[in-house]
PAKEFI-319310 format. One record per residue (C-alpha): residue in one letter; chain; x, y, z. Coordinates in Angstrom, 1 decimal, padded with zeros to 4 digits, always signed. Layout:
@rest:A | kette:A | east:X | north:Y | up:Z
...
END
This chain:
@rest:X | kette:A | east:+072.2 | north:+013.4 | up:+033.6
@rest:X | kette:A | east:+072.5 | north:+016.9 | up:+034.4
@rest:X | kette:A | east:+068.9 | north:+017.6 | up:+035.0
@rest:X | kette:A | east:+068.4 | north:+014.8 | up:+036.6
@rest:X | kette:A | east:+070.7 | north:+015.8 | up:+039.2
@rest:X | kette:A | east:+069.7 | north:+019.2 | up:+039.5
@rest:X | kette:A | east:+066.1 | north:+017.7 | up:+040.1
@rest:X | kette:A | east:+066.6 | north:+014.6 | up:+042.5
@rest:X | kette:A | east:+066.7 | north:+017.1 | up:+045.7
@rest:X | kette:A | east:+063.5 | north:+018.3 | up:+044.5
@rest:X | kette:A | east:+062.1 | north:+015.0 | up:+043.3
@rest:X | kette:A | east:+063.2 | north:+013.6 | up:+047.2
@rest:X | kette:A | east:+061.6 | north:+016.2 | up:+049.0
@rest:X | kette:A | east:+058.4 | north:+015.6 | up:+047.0
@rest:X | kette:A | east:+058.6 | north:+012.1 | up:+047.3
@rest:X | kette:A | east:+059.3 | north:+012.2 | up:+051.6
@rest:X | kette:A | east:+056.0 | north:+014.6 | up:+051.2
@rest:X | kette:A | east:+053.9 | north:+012.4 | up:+049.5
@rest:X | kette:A | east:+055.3 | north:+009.2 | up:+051.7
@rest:X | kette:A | east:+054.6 | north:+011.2 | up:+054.9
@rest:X | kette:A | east:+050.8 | north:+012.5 | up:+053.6
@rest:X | kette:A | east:+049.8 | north:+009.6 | up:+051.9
@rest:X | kette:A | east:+051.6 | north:+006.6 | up:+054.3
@rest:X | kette:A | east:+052.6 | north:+005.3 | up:+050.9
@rest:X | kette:A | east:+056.2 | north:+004.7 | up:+049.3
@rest:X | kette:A | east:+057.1 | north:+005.2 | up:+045.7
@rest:X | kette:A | east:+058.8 | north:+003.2 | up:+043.6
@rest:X | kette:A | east:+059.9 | north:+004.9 | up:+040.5
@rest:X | kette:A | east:+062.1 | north:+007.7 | up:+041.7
@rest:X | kette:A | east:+061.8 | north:+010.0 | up:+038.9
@rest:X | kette:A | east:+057.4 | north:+010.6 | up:+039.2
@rest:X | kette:A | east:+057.6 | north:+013.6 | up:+040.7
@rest:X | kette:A | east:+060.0 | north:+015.5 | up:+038.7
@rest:X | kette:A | east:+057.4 | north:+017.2 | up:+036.4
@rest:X | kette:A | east:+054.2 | north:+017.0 | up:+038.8
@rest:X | kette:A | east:+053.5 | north:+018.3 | up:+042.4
@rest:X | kette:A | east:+053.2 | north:+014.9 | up:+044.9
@rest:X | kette:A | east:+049.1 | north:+016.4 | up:+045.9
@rest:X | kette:A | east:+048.3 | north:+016.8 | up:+041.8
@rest:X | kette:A | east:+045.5 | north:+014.5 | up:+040.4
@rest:X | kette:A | east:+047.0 | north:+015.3 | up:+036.8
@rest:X | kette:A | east:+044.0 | north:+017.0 | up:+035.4
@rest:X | kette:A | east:+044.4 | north:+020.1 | up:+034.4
@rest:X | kette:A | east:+040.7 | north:+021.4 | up:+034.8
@rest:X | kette:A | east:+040.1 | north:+019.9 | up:+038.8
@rest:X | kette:A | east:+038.8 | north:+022.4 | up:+040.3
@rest:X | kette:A | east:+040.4 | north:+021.4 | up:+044.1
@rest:X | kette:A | east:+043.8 | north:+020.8 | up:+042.2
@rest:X | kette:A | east:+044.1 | north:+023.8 | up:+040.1
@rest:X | kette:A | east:+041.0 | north:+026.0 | up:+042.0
@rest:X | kette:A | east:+043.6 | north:+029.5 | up:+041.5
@rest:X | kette:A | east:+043.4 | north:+029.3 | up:+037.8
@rest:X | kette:A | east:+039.8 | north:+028.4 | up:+037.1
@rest:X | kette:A | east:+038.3 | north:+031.2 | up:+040.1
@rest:X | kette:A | east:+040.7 | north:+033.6 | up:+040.2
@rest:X | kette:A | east:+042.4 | north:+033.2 | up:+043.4
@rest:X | kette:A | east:+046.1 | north:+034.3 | up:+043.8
@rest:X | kette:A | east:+048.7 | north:+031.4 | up:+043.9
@rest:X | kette:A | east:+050.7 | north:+031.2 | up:+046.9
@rest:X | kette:A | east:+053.8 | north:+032.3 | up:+045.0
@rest:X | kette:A | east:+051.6 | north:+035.4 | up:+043.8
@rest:X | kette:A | east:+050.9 | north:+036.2 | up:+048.0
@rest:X | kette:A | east:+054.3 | north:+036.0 | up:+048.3
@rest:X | kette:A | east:+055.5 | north:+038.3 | up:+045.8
@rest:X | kette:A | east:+052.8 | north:+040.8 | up:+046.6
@rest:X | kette:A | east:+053.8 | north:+040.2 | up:+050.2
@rest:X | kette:A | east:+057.7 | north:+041.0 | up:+049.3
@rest:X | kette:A | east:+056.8 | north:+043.8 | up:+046.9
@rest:X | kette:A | east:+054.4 | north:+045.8 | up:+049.9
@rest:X | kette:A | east:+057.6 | north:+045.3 | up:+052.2
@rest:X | kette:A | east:+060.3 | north:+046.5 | up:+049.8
@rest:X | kette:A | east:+058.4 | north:+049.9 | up:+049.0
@rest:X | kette:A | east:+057.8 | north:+050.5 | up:+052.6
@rest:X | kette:A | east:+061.4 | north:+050.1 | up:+053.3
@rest:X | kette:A | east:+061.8 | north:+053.0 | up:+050.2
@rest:X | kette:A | east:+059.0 | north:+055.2 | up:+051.4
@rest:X | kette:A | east:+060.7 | north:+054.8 | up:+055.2
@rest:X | kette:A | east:+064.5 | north:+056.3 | up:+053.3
END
């Protein structure tokens, strides 16, 4: 039970996402614990997954490049 509860916030906000994209509800409360609520489930779709099969930087990979260019200005500036 201890994942479980350290995913249901996750899980919810997924869920609200999916409800509020798709005008749909969900029934089963635990289907997107291990998948993102916009995934079609295969792995090679190229408008699912298009930053691993071209090359393209995630968003989390923006964001750390992003937070790494701000920290060493902030050094450079001491």
């Amino acid at each position: 039970m201890r994942r479980y509860h350290e995913d249901r916030g996750l899980m919810s906000r997924r869920r609200k996402f999916y409800s509020h994209v798709m005008h749909a509800e969900v029934d089963s409360a635990g289907r997107f614990r291990k998948r993102k609520p916009l995934d079609c489930g295969r792995a090679g779709c190229k408008l699912c997954h298009g930053e691993k099969l071209y090359d393209r930087p995630s968003v989390k990979d923006l964001r750390a490049q992003e937070a790494f260019r701000f920290d060493l200005q902030l050094v450079q500036a001491q």
